[in-house]
N, C-alpha and C positions, 0 to 999 in steps of 0.2 A: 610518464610512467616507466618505459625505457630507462629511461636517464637514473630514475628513482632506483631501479634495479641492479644499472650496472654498477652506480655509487655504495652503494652495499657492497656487491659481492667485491667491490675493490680494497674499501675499507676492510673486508672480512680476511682478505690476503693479504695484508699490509701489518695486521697486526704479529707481534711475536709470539712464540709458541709458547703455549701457555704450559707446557708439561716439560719442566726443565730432565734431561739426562741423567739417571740417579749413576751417579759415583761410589764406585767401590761397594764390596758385598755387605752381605748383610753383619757377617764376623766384624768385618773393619766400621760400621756401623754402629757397632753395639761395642765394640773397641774404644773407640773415641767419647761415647755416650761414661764408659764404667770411669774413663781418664777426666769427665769432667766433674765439677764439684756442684752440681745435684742431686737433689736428693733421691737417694734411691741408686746413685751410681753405683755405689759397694755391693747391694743384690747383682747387679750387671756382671758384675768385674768376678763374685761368685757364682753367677750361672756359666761362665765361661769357664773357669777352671772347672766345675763340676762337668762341663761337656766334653772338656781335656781330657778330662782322669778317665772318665766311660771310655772315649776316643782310646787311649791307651790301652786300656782293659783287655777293650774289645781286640784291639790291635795283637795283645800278646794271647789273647786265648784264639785268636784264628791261628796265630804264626806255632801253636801246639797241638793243634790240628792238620794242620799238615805233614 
């Protein structure tokens, strides 16, 4: 019964991690997603520039606030 236990919990540390490192944010993400040729990539690649253009908007109505 020992033996049965420690053979588990050894096999249970041996194995690799099952939740691999996510790389890069979510922008460079959804970057790579609108660059490739699926379908639906061109909405991507448009949600991005419409987040741009806010991004700026917003950027020049704070910087006339000051």
């Amino acid at each position: 019964m020992r033996w049965t236990v420690f053979f588990i919990l050894l096999a249970g540390a041996c194995t690799p991690d099952s939740s691999p490192a996510r790389a890069g944010t979510q922008r460079e993400r959804d970057s790579v997603l609108g660059a490739s040729k699926l379908p639906g990539a061109q909405g991507v690649l448009g949600a991005l520039r419409a987040a741009d253009s806010a991004d700026a908007r917003n950027a020049r109505l704070d910087s006339v606030d000051r």
